[in-house]
C-alpha positions in Angstrom: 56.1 20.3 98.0 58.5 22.9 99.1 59.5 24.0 102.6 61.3 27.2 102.0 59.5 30.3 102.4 59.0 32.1 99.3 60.5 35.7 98.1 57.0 37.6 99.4 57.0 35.2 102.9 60.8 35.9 103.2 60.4 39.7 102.7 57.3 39.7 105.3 59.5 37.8 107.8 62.6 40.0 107.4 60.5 43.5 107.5 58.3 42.4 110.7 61.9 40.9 112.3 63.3 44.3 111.8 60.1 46.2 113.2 60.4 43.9 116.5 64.3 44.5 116.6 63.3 48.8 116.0 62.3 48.6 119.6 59.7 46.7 120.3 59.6 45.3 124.3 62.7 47.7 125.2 61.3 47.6 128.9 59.1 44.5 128.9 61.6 43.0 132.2 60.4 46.3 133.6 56.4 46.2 132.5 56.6 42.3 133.2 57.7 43.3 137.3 54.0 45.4 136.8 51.8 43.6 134.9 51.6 46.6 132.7 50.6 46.5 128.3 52.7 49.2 126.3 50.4 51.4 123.9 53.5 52.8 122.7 54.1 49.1 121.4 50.7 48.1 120.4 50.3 51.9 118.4 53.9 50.9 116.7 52.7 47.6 115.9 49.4 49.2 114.0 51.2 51.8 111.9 53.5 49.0 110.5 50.1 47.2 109.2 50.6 44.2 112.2 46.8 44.2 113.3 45.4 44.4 109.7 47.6 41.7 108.1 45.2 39.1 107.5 42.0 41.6 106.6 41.4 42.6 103.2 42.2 46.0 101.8 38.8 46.8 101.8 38.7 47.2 105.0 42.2 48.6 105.7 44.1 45.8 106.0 46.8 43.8 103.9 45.3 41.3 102.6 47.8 39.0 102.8 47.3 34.9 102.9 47.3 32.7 106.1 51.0 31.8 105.5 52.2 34.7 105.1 50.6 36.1 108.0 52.6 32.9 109.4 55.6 34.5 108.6 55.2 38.1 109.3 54.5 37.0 113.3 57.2 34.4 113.1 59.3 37.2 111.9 58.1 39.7 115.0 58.3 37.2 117.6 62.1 36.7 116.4 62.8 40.7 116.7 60.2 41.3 119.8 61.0 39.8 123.3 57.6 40.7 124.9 55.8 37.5 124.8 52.5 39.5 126.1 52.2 42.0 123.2 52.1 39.1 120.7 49.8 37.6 122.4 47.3 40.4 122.5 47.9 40.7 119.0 47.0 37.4 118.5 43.9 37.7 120.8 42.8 40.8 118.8 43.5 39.3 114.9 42.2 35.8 115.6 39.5 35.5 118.2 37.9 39.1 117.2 39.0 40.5 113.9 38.7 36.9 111.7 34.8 36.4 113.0 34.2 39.2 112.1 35.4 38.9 108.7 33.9 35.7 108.5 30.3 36.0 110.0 29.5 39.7 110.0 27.6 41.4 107.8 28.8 44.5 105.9 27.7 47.4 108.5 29.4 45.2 111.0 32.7 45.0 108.7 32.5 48.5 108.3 32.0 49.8 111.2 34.4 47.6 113.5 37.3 45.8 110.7 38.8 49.4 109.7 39.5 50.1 113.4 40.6 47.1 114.1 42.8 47.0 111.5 44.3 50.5 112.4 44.7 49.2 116.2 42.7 52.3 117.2 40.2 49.6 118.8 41.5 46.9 120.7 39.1 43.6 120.6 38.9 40.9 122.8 36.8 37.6 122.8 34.9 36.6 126.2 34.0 33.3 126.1 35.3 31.5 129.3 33.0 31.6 132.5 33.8 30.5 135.5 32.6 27.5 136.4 33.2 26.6 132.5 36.7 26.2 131.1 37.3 23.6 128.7 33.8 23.2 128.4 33.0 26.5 126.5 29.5 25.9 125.3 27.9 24.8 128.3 28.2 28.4 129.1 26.0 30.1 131.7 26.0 33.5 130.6 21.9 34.9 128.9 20.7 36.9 126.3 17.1 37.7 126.9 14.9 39.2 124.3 14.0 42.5 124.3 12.8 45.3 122.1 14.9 45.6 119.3 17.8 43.3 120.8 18.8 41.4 123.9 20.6 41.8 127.4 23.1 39.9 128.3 23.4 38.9 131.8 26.6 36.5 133.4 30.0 36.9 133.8 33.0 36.5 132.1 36.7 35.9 132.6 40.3 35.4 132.0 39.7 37.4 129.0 42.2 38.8 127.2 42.9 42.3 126.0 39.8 43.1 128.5 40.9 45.9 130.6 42.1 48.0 127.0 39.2 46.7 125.0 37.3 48.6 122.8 34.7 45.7 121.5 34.7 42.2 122.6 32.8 39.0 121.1 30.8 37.8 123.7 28.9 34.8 123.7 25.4 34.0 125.3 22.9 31.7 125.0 19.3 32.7 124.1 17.9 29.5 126.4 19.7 27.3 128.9 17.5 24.7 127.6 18.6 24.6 124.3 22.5 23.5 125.4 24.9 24.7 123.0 22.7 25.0 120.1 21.8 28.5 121.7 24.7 29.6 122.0 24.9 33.5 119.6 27.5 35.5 119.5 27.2 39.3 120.3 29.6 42.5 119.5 29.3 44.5 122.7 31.3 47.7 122.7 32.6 49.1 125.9 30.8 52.2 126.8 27.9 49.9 126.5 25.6 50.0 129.6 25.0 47.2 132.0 29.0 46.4 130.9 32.0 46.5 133.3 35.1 45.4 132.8 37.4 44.7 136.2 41.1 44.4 135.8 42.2 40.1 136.2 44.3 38.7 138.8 48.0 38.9 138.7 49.3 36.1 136.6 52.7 33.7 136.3 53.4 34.8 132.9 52.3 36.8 130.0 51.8 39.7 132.4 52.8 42.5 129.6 49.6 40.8 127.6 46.3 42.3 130.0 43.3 39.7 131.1 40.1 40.7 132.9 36.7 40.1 133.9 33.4 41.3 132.1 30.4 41.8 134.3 27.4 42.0 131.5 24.3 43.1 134.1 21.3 43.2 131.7 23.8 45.0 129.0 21.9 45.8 126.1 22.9 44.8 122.7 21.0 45.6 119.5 20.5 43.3 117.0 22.4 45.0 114.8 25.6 43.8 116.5 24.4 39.7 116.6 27.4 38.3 114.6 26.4 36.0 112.7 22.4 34.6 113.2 21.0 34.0 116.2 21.9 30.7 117.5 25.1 30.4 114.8 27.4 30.9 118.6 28.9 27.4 118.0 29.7 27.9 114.6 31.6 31.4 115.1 33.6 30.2 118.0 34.8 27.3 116.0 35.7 29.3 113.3 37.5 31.7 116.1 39.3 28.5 117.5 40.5 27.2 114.5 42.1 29.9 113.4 43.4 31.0 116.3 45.1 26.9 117.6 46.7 27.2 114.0 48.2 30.5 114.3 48.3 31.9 117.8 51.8 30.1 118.4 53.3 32.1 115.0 55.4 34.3 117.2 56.8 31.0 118.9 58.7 29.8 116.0 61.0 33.3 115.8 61.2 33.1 120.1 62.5 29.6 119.5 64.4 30.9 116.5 66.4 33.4 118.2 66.6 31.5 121.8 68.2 28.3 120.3 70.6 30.7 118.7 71.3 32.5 121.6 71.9 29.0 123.2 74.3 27.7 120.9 76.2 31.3 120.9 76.0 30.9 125.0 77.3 27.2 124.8 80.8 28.5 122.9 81.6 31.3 125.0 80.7 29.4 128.3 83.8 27.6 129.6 83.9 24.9 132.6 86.4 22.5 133.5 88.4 24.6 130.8 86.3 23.4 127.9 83.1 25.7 126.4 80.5 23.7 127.9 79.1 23.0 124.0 81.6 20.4 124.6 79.6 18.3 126.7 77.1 15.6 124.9 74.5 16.9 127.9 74.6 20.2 126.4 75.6 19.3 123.1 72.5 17.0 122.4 69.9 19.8 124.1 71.0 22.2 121.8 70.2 19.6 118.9 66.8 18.8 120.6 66.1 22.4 120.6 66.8 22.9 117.2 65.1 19.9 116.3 61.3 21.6 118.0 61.7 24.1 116.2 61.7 23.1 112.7 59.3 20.6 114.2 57.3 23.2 115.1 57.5 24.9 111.8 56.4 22.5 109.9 53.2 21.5 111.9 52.3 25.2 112.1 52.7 26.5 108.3 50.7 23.5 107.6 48.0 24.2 109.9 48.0 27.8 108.3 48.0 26.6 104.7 45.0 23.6 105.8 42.9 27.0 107.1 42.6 27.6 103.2 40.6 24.0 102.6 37.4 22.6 103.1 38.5 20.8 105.9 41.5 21.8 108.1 40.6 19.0 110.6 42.7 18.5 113.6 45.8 20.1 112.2 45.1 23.9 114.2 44.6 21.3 117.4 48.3 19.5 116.2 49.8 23.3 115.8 48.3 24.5 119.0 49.4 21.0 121.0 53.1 20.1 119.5 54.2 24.0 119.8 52.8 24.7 122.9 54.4 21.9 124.5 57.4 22.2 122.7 58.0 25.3 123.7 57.8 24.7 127.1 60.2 22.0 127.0 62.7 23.6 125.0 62.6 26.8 128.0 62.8 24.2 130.5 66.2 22.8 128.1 67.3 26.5 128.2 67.6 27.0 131.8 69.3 23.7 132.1 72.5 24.9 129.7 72.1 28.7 131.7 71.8 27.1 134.9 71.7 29.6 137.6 71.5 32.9 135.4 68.7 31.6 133.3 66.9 30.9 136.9 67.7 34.4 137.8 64.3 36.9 137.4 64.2 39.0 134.8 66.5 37.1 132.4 65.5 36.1 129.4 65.2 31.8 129.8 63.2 33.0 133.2 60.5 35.1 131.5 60.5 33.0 128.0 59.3 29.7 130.5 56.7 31.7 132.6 55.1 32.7 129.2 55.4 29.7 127.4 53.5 27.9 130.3 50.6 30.0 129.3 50.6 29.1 125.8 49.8 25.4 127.0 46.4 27.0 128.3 45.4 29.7 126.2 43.0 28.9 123.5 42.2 25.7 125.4 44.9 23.7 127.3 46.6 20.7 126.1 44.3 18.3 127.3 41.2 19.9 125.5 43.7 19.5 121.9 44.4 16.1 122.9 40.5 15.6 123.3 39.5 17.1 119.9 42.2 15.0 117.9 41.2 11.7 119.6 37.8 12.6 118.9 38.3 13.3 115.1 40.7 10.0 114.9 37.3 8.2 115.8 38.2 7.7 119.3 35.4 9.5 121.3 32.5 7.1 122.4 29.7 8.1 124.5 30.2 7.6 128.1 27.8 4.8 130.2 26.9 5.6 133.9 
């Protein structure tokens, strides 16, 4: 067993670093005051080969493994300080771009995976309702039968990527009675009609990465764009989450990289009571406990990449998605502890690293839902008696 990164992961870290470092998020404290996404960014990121590095060549993409995609964002997220870019890359790769992969048929793959893969189409995956968070699949949203396809009726929110979509995963079920055995997912493309798309509420972090609402009112979807067979909605949105809870937090593990660095550097020019405030055990043992969550996180999170590749990944994308998320948190929280007032000061870096590491904890389900699905694998889920 080895823990290094090998010569091909080390290269894809170092080249992605330096893309993120070339510029990447130069104004994000500015976009972050606005809530606003940079195209610049997101059209930079796609003619370095960042949307298409986990789809086949095939289809325009790089082909590369679920490691190394591991350490190309680990290596961005180190270079990049806009948390909200790489997480609507992350959005875009996981949730759309891998079901598609995975599920679709070949006129699907052709038609959407080379476009995707170029970043001239922008995906996002609509799953969440609102009166059903956690609970995805008891989803409220319809697909009714018609001639030659279905319309899609409900409403759909929090999504990510929304308001600069081009095609979105949408799921809908084709009878209420059925539960979540219904549930199909649908490619629904953005000039379709019966489809609008209403820009989200302002949120606490992550404002640089755009969310929205999708009103489907009778939109029509042919059955061309099913993905997957009809009632298979379950099985693509595991697949989706999976993938996604093992890699979304990639980016994490170069922020934590670069902040505990930053940290430590802060910690030896920082002088109180006529000391550099290293000095102190207080600060002295955060900065170990922030170096120790980030290997931590590491480890946890190129494992969950590499299980991706079995049979059976089990709870380990649930593990990745839990420890990091948290972690992450924590170690922000650490951060502006050692800062003090300037890292409590908006705009600076601890400040915005927190806000957006709080959404991690929710995005993709929140930490209570992973803490469900690994109790539930470890045998621990019973049925409830009334």
């Amino acid at each position: 067993m080895r823990f290094e990164l090998d010569e091909a992961q080390r290269a894809l870290y170092e080249r992605f670093r330096r893309l993120g470092e070339a510029g990447l998020g130069a104004d994000v404290v500015d976009r972050d005051k606005v809530s606003r996404f940079s195209h610049a960014d997101w059209e930079h990121c796609a003619e370095n080969g960042v949307q298409g590095l986990l789809l086949p060549t095939e289809y325009g993409g790089g082909g590369h493994s679920t490691v190394e995609y591991v350490s190309a964002m680990e290596g961005l997220g180190h270079g990049c300080p806009d948390n909200g870019l790489l997480m609507s890359l992350g959005a875009h790769i996981l949730a759309v771009g891998v079901p598609i992969l995975a599920f679709g048929d070949e006129d699907q793959r052709v038609r959407y995976l080379p476009r995707l893969a170029a970043g001239t189409a922008i995906g996002a995956n609509a799953m969440t309702e609102p009166g059903t968070g956690s609970d995805a699949l008891a989803l409220t949203t319809t697909a009714e039968r018609a001639a030659g396809g279905y319309r899609l009726t409900g409403r759909k929110c929090y999504v990510t990527n929304a308001p600069v979509a081009d095609v979105f995963v949408v799921y809908a079920t084709v009878d209420p009675e059925l539960g979540f055995t219904g549930v199909t997912a649908f490619l629904v493309e953005r000039d379709d009609g019966g489809l609008s798309v209403v820009e989200g509420e302002e949120k606490l972090g992550l404002r640089t990465a755009p969310w929205g609402v999708l009103e489907l009112d009778g939109c029509f979807v042919p059955d061309s764009r099913v993905l997957g067979a009809v009632k298979q909605g379950a099985a693509v949105f595991a697949r989706s989450m999976s993938w996604e809870r093992a890699m979304l937090m990639a980016p994490w593990l170069g922020v934590l990289r670069r902040e505990t660095a930053e940290c430590v550097g802060y910690s030896r020019r920082r002088r109180q009571f006529g000391k550099h405030i290293g000095h102190f055990q207080s600060v002295s043992h955060r900065l170990v406990d922030l170096h120790l969550r980030e290997e931590l996180c590491r480890m946890v999170t190129y494992r969950a990449a590499h299980a991706l590749t079995t049979e059976d990944p089990g709870y380990l994308p649930e593990m990745s998605k839990l420890y990091t998320s948290e972690a992450v948190v924590e170690a922000f929280t650490a951060a502006g502890q050692i800062y003090g007032a300037l890292g409590y000061t908006a705009g600076s870096r601890v400040e915005r690293n927190l806000r957006d590491a709080i959404g991690m904890t929710i995005s993709s389900g929140t930490s209570d839902l992973q803490r469900k699905i690994i109790a539930g694998r470890l045998g621990l889920s019973w049925p409830e008696r009334y």
